[in-house]
C-alpha positions in Angstrom: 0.0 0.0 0.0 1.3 3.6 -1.0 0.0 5.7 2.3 1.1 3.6 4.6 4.9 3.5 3.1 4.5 6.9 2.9 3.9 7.3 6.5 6.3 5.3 7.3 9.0 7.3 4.9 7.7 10.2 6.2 8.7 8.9 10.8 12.1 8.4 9.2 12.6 11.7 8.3 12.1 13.2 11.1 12.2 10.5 14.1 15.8 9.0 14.8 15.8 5.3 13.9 17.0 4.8 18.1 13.6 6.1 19.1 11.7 3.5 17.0 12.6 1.0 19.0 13.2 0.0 22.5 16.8 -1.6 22.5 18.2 -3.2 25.7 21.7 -5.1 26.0 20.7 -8.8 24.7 21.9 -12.1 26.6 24.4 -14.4 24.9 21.7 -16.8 23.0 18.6 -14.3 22.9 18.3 -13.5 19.2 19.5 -10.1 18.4 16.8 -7.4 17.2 16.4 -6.8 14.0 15.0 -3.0 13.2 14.7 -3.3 9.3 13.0 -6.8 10.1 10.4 -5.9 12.8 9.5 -2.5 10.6 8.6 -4.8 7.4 6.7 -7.2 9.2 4.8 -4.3 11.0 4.1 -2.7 7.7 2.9 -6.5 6.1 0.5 -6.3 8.7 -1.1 -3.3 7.4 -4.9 -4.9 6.0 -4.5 -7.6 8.3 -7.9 -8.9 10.3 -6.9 -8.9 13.8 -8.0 -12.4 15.6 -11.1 -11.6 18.2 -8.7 -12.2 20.9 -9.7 -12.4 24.9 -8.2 -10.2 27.8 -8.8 -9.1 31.0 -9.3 -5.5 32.2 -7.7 -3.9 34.9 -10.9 -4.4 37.4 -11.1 -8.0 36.3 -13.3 -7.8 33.5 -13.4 -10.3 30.3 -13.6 -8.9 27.1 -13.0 -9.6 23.8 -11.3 -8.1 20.5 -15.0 -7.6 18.9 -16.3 -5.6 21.8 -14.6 -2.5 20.3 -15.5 -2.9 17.0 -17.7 -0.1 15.1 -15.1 2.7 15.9 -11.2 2.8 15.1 -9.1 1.5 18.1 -5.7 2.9 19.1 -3.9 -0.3 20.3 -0.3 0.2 22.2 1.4 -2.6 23.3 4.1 -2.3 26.6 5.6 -4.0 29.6 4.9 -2.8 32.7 8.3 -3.6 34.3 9.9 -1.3 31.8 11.2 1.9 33.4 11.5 4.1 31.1 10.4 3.4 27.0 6.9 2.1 27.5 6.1 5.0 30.5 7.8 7.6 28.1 5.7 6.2 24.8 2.4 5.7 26.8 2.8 10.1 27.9 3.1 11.2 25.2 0.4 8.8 22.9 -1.7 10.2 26.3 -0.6 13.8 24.5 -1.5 13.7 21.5 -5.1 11.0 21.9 -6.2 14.5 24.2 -5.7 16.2 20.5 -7.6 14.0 18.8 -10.5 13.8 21.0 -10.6 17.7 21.2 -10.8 17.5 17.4 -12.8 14.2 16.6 -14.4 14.0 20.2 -14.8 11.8 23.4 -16.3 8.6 21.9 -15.3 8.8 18.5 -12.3 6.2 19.1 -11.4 4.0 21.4 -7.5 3.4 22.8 -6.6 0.3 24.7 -2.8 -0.2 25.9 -2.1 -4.5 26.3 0.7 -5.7 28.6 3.0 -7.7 26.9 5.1 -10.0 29.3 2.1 -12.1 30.5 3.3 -13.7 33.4 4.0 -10.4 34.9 1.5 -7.8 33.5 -1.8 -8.7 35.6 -4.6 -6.7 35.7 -3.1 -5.1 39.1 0.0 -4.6 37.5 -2.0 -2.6 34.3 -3.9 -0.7 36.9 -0.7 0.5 38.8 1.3 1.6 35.4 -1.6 3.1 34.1 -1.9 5.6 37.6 1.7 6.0 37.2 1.6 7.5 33.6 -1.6 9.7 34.3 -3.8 7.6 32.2 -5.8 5.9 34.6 -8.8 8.3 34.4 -8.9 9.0 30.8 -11.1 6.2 29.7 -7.9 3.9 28.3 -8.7 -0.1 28.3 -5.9 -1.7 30.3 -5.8 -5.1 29.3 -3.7 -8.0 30.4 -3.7 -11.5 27.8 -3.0 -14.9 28.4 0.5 -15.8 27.7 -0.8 -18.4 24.7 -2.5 -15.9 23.0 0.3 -13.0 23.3 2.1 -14.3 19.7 -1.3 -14.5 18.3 -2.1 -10.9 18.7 1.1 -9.8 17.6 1.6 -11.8 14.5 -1.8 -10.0 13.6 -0.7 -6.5 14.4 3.0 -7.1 13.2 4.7 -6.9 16.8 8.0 -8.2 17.2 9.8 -8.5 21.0 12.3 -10.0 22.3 13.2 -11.0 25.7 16.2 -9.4 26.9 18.7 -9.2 30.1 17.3 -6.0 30.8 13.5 -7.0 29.8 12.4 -7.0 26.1 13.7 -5.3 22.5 10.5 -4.6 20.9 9.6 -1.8 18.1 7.4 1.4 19.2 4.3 1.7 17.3 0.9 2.7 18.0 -1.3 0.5 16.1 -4.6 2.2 14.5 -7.3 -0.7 13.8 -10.8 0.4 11.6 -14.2 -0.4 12.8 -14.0 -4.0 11.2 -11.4 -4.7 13.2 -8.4 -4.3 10.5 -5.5 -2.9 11.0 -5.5 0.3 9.3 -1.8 2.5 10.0 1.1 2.0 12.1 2.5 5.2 14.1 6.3 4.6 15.3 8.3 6.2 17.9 8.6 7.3 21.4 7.9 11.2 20.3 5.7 11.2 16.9 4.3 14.1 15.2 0.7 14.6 16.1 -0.9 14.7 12.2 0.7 10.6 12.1 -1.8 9.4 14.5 -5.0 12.3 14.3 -4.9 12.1 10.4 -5.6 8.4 9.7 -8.1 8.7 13.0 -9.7 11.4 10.7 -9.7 9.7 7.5 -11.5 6.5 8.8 -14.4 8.6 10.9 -14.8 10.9 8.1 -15.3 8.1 5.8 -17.4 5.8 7.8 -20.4 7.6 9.2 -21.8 6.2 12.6 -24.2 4.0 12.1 -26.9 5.7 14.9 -26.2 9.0 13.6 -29.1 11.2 12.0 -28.7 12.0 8.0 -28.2 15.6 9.3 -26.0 14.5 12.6 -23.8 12.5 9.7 -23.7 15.5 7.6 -22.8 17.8 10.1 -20.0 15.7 11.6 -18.6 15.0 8.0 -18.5 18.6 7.7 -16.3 19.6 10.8 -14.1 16.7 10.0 -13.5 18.2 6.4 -12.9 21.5 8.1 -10.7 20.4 10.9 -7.3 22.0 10.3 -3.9 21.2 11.8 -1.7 24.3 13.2 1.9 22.9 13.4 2.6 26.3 15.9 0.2 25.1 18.9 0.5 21.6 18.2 -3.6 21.6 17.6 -6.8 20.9 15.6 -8.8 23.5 15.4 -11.9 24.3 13.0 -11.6 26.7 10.0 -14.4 28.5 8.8 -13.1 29.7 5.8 -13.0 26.1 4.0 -16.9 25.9 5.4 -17.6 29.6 3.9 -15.9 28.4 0.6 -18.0 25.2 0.3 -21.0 27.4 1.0 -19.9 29.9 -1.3 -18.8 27.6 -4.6 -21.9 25.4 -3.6 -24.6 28.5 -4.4 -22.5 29.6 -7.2 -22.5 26.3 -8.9 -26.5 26.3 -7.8 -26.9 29.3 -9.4 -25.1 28.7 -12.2 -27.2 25.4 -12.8 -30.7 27.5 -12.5 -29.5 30.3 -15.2 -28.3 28.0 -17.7 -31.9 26.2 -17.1 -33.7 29.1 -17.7 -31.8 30.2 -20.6 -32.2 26.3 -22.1 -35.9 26.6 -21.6 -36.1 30.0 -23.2 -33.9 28.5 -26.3 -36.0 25.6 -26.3 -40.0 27.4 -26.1 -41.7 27.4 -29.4 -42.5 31.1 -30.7 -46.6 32.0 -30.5 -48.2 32.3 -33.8 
């Protein structure tokens, strides 16, 4: 696919390849991380249809994969042990998610961060590194997965890991999934431009209207969408009239336009009186 790639060009630019990935010193017979490796097999996993896989919340909940279908998902995988990647990544994702709600708003997606190592991330353990990054009140899914269905999971969304002497080696990426449950974009790095993760959110609401929504609710929302504007100054969304005037504007000029050359066809076309 050409976007994705494109995207992907695009992190290189202007993230250092040392930021894409969290690289630890690796034990004598742990296989050695592979960057160019783990990027292409997250990028093959662009169009993939993510397995209804089972977890448990952080207050002991079971849910499923399919539960969060119908609105794009932002999926972020971590360790909790790790003391300083994962904590670092999950801030600043928590940075720029507050972005896109402001411009998309509080329901339209839905952002779930999974622990990794298994054996060790519990629902308790989710719990206490989501209140240590801040995140614990802004309506994240903490999930913890059974250690079977960990490879699973990431063969679908293209996550490599490692274990490590220090924990794991693993690439940073944000994973966007649509509605239907496919993965849709990858985002890498632990500091990423804002547009890389607000833009694709954007382009899968504003082409999927929400199924409850009114004809006039759907319109309305497509509308701000179309008009939603990034300022690379304030780091922010923020709505500009002026594409909404010119739509208005070249909408009654091509009405117009339609009801004179009508009128001048019917006046061409009406037979003289005799």
């Amino acid at each position: 696919m050409k976007i994705p790639v494109l995207i992907c060009s695009l992190v290189l630019l202007v993230v250092p390849s040392s930021q894409l990935f969290a690289k630890v010193p690796v034990a004598g017979s742990t296989p050695a991380f592979d960057y160019d490796t783990a990027l292409r097999i997250s990028q093959e996993a662009i169009d993939n249809q993510v397995g209804d896989h089972a977890f448990i919340t952080a207050d002991g909940k079971r849910v499923a994969l399919s539960d969060f279908r119908g609105k794009p998902l932002v999926l972020s995988m971590v360790y909790t042990s790790c003391y300083q990647i994962c904590p670092m990544t999950t801030r600043h994702l928590s940075k720029v998610v507050e972005k896109a709600r402001d411009a998309l708003g509080e329901d339209s997606f839905s952002v779930a961060v999974i622990g990794f190592d298994a054996e060790v991330d519990t629902p308790q353990a989710m719990q206490y590194f989501a209140n240590k990054q801040g995140i614990s009140d802004k309506s994240w899914h903490l999930l913890s997965i059974a250690k079977e269905d960990v490879d699973a999971l990431s063969q679908d969304i293209g996550f490599i890991y490692y274990p490590s002497s220090s924990g794991f080696d693993h690439l940073i990426q944000a994973t966007i999934i649509d509605a239907d449950g496919k993965v849709y974009r990858q985002v890498y790095g632990q500091v990423f431009d804002t547009p890389l993760l607000v833009d694709p959110l954007i382009e899968l609401i504003l082409g999927r209207p929400q199924p409850a929504q009114s004809l006039l609710s759907s319109l309305t929302t497509k509308i701000k969408l179309f008009c939603t504007t990034y300022d690379p100054v304030r780091d922010g969304y923020y709505f500009d009239y002026s594409l909404f005037l010119g739509i208005l504007i070249g909408a009654s000029i091509i009405i117009y336009t339609g009801l004179v050359i009508r009128r001048e066809y019917r006046r061409g076309n009406k037979k003289p009186e005799v």
